[in-house]
N, C-alpha and C positions, 0 to 999 in steps of 0.2 A: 721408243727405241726402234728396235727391227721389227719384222715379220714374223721369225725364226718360229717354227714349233719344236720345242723341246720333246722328243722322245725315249724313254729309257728301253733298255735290251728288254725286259719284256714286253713291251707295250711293240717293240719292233718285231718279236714273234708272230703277236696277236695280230697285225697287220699281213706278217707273211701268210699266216695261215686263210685269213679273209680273201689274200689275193692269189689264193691258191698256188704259192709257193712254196708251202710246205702242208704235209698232209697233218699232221702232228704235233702239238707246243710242248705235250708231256718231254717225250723223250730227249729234247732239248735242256727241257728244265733239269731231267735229272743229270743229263750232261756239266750244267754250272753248279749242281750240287753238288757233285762228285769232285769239283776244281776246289769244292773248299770254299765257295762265297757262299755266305750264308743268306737265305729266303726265309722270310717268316713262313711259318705254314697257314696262316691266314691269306695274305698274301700271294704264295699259290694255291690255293684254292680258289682264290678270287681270277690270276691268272686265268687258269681250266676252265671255271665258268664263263668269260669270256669270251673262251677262245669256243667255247659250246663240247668242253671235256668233260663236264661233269653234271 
């Protein structure tokens, strides 16, 4: 098929933060927890460590 890399919104944080777009992934997260979609808490926590939050 294509080329395409699929990225989901957090994996799109985790990049901002890498390219020094954003200083922070937490506060973001809890911004789409607060919208009512739900994240496992495994899940962010694996986020966080990622992004070197935790």
């Amino acid at each position: 098929m294509n080329q395409i890399k699929v990225v989901g919104s957090l994996g799109v944080l985790i990049q901002a933060k890498k390219a020094g777009l954003i200083d922070q992934v937490k506060p973001r997260l809890d911004q789409i927890a607060q919208s009512q979609i739900f994240m496992a808490p495994a899940l962010v926590s694996a986020v966080l460590a990622m992004a070197g939050e935790q």
